[in-house]
Each structure stands twice: as structure tokens, then as C-alpha cells.
C-alpha positions in Angstrom: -40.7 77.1 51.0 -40.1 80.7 49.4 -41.6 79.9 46.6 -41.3 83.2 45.0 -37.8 83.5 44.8 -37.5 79.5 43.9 -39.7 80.2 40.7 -38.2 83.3 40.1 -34.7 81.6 40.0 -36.4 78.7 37.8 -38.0 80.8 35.4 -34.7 82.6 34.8 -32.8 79.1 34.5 -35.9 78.2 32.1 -35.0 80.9 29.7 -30.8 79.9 30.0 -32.4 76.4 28.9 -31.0 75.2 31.9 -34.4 73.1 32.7 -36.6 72.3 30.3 -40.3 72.2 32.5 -41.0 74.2 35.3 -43.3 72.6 38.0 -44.4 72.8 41.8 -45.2 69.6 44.1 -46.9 68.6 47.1 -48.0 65.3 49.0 -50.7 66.1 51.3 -53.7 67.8 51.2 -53.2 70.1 53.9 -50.7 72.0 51.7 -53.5 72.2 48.8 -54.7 76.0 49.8 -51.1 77.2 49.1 -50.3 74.8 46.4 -53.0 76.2 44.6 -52.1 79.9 45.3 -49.0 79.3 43.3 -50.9 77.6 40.9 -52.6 81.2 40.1 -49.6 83.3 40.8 -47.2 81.4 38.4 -47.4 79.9 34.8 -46.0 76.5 35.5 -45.8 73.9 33.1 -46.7 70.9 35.5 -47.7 70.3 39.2 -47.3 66.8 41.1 -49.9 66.0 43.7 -50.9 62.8 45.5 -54.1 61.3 44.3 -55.9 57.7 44.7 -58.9 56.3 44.8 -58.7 56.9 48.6 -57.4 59.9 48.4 -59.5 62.0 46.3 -59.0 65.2 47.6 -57.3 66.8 44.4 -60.3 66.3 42.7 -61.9 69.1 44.1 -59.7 72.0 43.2 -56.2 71.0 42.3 -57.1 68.7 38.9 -59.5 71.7 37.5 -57.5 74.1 38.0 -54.2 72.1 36.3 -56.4 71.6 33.4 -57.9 74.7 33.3 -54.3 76.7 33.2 -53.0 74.1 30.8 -50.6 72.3 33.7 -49.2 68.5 33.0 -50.6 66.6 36.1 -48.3 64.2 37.4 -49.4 61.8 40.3 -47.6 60.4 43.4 -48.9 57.6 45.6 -51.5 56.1 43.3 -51.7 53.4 45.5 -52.2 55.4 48.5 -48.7 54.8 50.1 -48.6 50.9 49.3 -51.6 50.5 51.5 -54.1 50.5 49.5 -52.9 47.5 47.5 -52.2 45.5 50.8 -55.8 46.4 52.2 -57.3 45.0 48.1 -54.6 41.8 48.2 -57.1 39.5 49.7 -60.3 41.0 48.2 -61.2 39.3 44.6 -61.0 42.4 41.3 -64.2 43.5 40.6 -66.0 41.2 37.9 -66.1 43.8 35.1 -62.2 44.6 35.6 -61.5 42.6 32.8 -63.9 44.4 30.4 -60.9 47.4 31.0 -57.9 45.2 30.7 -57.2 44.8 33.9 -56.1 41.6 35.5 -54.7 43.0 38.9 -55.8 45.4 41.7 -52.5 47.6 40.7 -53.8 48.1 37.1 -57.5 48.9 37.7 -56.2 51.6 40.7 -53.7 53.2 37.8 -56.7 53.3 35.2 -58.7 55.0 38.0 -55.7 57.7 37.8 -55.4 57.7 34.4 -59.1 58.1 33.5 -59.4 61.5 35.0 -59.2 63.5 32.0 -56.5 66.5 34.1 -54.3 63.7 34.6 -51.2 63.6 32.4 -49.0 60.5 34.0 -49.3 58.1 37.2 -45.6 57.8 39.5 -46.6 54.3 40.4 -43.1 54.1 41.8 -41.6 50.0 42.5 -38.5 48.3 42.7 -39.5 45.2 41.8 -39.7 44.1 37.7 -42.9 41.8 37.9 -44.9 45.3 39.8 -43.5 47.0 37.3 -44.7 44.7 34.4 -48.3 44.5 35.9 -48.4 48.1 36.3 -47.7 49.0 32.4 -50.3 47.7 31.1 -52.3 49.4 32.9 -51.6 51.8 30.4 -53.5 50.0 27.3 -57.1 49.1 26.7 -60.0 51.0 27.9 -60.1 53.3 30.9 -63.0 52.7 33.2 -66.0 55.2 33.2 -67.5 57.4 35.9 -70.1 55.0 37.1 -67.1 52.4 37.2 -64.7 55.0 39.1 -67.1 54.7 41.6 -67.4 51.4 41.6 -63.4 51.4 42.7 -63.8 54.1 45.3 -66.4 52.9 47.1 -64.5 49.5 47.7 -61.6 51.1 48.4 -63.4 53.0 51.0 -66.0 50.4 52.1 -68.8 51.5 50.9 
């Protein structure tokens, strides 16, 4: 909402040193036309979009465009809302999840984040310590490839 005079009045508190990063965020796709006209209007330092392997729809614009203007990507909902993980709970992990590291649905959904290269950091977002434990170490070993980023999306989605 008036993002104009909002950035305006951040950039201004950025010089004070009253905030250290300057950033926009959004969580649906239908607001991606005007996130990404402020994207190209305003040197920002990150942006924060909602992105899963069943929601995709950043890929197409919003993740290029971060990366191409030097923006930190940060990502909400990686698990689609908490749904996603209920819909995989009962489905067994791919057999080549372990070749990644990954011993849990959680972990191979957060490499699928992570292993797009505009991607900076993954807002997993839990309550509970144990989530929390399985969903750090998502951040070691490998990060799955294209063909296996696939792989995940098109179970997610059913194909």
C-alpha cells in the first residue's frame, strides 16, 4: 500500500541508520505484477516472496529479476502453507533423497528452495524444536539438481 511514500520514508531512515536492509514482501502471486514494478522502481536490498515446489510461480519473473538487480531473496511458505507436508506424510521420500542428505519430506522441500541459485534463505517458520531440528539440516550436504527438482515437483503435483 503507497509504496512510494513507504520506501521513500525507509530509504531516508536507511541513511539515519535507523534500519539496516531495505526490502518489499508479498504472499500471493496475484500481487507479483506490482511487486515486481517496485522491484524496477526502487533499489531494494531484499524482497520476500512465497515459493514451493507447488507453488512455483516466482520462478518466472520474481527470482530473475532479484538476482538480476542484486536483491537477497527470502522465502515464505516453503512448505506451501503446512499442506504440502501433510499431503507427502503418508507418501514414502524419494529413493535418491538420501544421496542429498535428506532424511525427511521437510528437508528435501527446503533443498528444493535452497537449490535455486536467486534464493538467499528459506522462512520455514515452526514452533516445535524437533521441526525445527529436521529442518536445519536441510541446510548441509548436497542440493538436489534440476533433473532432481523435478523429480520433487512433479510428486508434489502428481505428475
Amino acid at each position: 500500500m503507497d509504496w512510494k511514500t513507504q520506501l521513500a520514508t525507509l530509504r531516508q531512515w536507511k541513511a539515519e541508520k535507523r534500519i539496516a536492509y531495505l526490502g518489499v514482501t508479498h504472499y500471493t502471486a496475484s500481487a507479483y505484477d506490482q511487486l515486481e514494478a517496485v522491484m524496477r522502481a526502487a533499489p531494494l536490498d531484499f524482497v520476500q516472496v512465497n515459493y514451493a515446489a507447488d507453488d512455483r510461480a516466482a520462478e518466472a519473473r520474481i527470482l530473475p529479476l532479484a538476482k538480476a538487480r542484486g536483491m537477497a531473496v527470502l522465502v515464505n511458505l516453503p512448505f506451501g502453507g503446512g499442506g504440502l507436508l501433510r499431503r507427502l506424510a503418508t507418501r514414502p521420500l524419494l529413493p535418491w533423497a538420501g544421496e542429498i542428505g535428506c532424511t525427511s519430506w521437510a528437508q528435501l522441500l527446503l533443498k528444493f528452495v535452497l537449490a535455486n541459485d536467486a534464493v538467499t534463505c528459506a522462512i520455514p517458520g515452526t514452533s516445535n524444536p524437533l521441526h525445527m531440528r529436521d529442518n536445519a539440516a536441510a541446510g548441509t550436504g548436497p542440493l538436489p539438481d534440476a533433473a532432481m527438482r523435478e523429480s520433487i515437483a512433479g510428486v508434489v503435483v502428481g505428475r
